[in-house]
C-alpha positions as CSV (number, residue, x, y, z in Angstrom):
1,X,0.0,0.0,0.0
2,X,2.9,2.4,0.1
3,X,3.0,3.0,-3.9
4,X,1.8,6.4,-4.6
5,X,0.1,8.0,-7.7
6,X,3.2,9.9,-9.2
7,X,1.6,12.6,-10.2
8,X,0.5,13.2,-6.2
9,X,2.7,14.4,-3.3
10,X,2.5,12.3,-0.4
11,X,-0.8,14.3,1.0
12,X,-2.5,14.2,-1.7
13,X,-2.5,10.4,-2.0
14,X,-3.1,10.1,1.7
15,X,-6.4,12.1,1.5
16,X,-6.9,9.5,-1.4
17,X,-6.3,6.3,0.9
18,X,-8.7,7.9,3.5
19,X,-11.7,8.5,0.7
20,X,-11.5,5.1,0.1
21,X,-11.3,3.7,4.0
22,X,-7.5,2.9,4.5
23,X,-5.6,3.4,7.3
24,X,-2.6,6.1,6.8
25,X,0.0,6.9,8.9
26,X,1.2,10.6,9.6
27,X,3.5,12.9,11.9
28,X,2.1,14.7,15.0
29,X,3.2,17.1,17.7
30,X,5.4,13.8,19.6
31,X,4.8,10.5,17.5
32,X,3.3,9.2,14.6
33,X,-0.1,8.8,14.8
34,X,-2.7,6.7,12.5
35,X,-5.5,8.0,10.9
36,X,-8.7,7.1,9.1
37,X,-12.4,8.6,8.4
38,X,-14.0,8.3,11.8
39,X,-16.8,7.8,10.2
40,X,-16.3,4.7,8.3
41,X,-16.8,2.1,10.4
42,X,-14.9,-0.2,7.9
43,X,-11.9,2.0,8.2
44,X,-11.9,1.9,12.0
45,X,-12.2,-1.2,12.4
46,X,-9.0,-1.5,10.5
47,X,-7.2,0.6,12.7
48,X,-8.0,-1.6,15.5
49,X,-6.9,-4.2,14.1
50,X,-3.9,-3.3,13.0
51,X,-3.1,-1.2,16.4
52,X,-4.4,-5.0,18.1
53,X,-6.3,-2.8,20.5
54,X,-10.1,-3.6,21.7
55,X,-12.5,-1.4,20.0
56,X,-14.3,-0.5,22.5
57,X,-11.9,1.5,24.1
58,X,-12.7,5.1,21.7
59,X,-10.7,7.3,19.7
60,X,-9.0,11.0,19.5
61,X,-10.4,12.6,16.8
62,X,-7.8,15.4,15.5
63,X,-8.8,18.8,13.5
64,X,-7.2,21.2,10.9
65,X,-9.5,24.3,12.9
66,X,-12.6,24.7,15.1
67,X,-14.6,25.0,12.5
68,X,-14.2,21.3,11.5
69,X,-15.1,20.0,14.8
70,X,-18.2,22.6,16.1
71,X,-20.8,20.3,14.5
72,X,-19.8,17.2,17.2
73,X,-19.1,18.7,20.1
74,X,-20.5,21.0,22.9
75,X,-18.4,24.3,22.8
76,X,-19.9,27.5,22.0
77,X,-21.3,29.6,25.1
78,X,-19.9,26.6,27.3
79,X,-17.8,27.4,30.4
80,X,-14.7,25.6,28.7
81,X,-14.9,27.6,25.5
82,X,-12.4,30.0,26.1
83,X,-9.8,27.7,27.5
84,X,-10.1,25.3,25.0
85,X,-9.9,27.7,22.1
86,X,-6.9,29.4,24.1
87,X,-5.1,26.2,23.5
88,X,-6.3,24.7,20.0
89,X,-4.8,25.2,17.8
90,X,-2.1,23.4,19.6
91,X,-0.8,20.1,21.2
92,X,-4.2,20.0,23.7
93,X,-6.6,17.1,23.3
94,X,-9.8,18.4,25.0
95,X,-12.9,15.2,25.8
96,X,-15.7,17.6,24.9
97,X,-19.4,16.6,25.4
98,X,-21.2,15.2,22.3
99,X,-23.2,17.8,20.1
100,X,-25.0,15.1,18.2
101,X,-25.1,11.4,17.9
102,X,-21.4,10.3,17.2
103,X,-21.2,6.6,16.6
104,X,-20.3,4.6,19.5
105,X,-16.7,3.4,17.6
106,X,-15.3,6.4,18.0
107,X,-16.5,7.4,21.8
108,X,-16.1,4.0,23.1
109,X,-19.9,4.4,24.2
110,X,-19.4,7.5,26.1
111,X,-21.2,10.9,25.2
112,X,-18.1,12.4,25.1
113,X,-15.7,12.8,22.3
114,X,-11.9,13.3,22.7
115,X,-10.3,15.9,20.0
116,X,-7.9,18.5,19.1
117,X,-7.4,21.1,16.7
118,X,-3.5,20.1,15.5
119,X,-1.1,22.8,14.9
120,X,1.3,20.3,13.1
121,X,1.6,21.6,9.7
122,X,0.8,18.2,7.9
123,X,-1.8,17.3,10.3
124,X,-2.9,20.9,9.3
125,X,-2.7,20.0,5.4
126,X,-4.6,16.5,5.7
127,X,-7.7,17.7,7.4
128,X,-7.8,20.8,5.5
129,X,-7.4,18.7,1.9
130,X,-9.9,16.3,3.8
131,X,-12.4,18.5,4.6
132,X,-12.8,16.7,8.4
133,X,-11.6,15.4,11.4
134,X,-9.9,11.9,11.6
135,X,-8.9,9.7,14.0
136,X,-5.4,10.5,15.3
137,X,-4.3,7.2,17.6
138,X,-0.5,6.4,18.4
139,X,1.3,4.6,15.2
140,X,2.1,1.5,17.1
141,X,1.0,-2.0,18.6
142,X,-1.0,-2.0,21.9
143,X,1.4,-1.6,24.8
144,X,4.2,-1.0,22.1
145,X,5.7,1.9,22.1
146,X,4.9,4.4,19.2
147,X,6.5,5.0,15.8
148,X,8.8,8.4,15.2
149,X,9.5,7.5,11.2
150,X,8.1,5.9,8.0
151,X,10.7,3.3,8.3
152,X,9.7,2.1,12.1
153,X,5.4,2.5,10.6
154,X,7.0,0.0,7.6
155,X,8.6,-2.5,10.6
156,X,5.4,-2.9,12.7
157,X,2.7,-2.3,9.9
158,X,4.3,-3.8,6.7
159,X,1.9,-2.7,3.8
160,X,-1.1,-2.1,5.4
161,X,-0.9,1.6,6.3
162,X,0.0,4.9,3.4
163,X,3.3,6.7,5.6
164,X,3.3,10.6,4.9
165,X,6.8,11.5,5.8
166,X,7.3,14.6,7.9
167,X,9.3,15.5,10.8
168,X,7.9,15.6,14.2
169,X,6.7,18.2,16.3
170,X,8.8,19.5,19.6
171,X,6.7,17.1,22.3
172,X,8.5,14.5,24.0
173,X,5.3,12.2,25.2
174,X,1.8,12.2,23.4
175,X,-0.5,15.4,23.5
176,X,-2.0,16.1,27.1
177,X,-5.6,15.4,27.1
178,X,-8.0,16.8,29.3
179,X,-11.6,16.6,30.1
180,X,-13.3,20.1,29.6
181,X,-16.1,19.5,32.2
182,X,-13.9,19.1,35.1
183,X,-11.1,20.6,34.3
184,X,-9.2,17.0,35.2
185,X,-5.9,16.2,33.2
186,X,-6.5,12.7,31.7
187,X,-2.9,12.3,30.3
């Protein structure tokens, strides 16, 4: 699955694989994470699968701007609005309560969803060439520890995942995620 179109750069056939419900791999603020339409139950399920990790356990949902992720969650005139927005774009994951009915594979049943709005420039240029959110989860085998390149996402995942190859961001552990109701810092 890592053959490319030539006549596309590496984002370009990555918003490709996720119109048609693969699994791609891409740099974030700390580690590479994986990413699909959250929305395709097909495509998450793949992602489970290839991560080995129960489904029922939800997803992060990651963002090129607020206005991609207003129609899902509860934010306008909420209390947490302004410190969410003070942080996003940026390295924040915020667990934000559900605006509408979000299938249950991506909040693990809860009527929360967890999500940020990425300030890593190829994060940036895959949601925006997407047009939507998509699930941002670690690049790596349950209780693995994460991939940092293409080559490490080509050791654990063989063909099954489209790398986009990019450099990190400065983070030296996953994005901090914290629960906007209670203010409680998750990770």
């Amino acid at each position: 699955m890592q053959d490319q179109n030539p006549h596309l750069n590496p984002v370009e056939t990555a918003v490709e694989r996720l119109r048609e419900g693969g699994v791609i791999a891409y740099p974030t603020e700390a580690v590479y994470g994986l990413g699909c339409d959250p929305f395709d139950f097909s495509a998450v399920e793949k992602v489970f699968h290839v991560k080995q990790r129960p489904i029922d356990k939800g997803l992060i949902l990651v963002a090129a701007s607020v206005e991609q992720v207003v129609d899902y969650v509860e934010l306008a005139g909420m209390p947490w609005e302004e410190k969410v927005l003070a942080t996003w774009p940026g390295p924040v994951t915020w667990v934000l309560p559900t605006k509408k009915n979000i299938p249950e594979w991506i909040t693990g049943g809860r009527d929360t969803l967890a999500i940020r709005v990425s300030a890593h420039p190829i994060v940036q240029q895959l949601c925006t060439a997407y047009g939507k959110p998509m699930v941002s989860t670690s690049a790596n085998l349950t209780s693995q520890p994460p991939a940092k390149s293409c080559e490490e996402i080509e050791r654990v995942f063989g063909g099954q995942v489209f790398c986009v190859p990019g450099e990190l961001g400065n983070l030296s552990k996953p994005t901090q995620i914290i629960d906007a109701q209670s203010g409680t810092v998750l990770r």
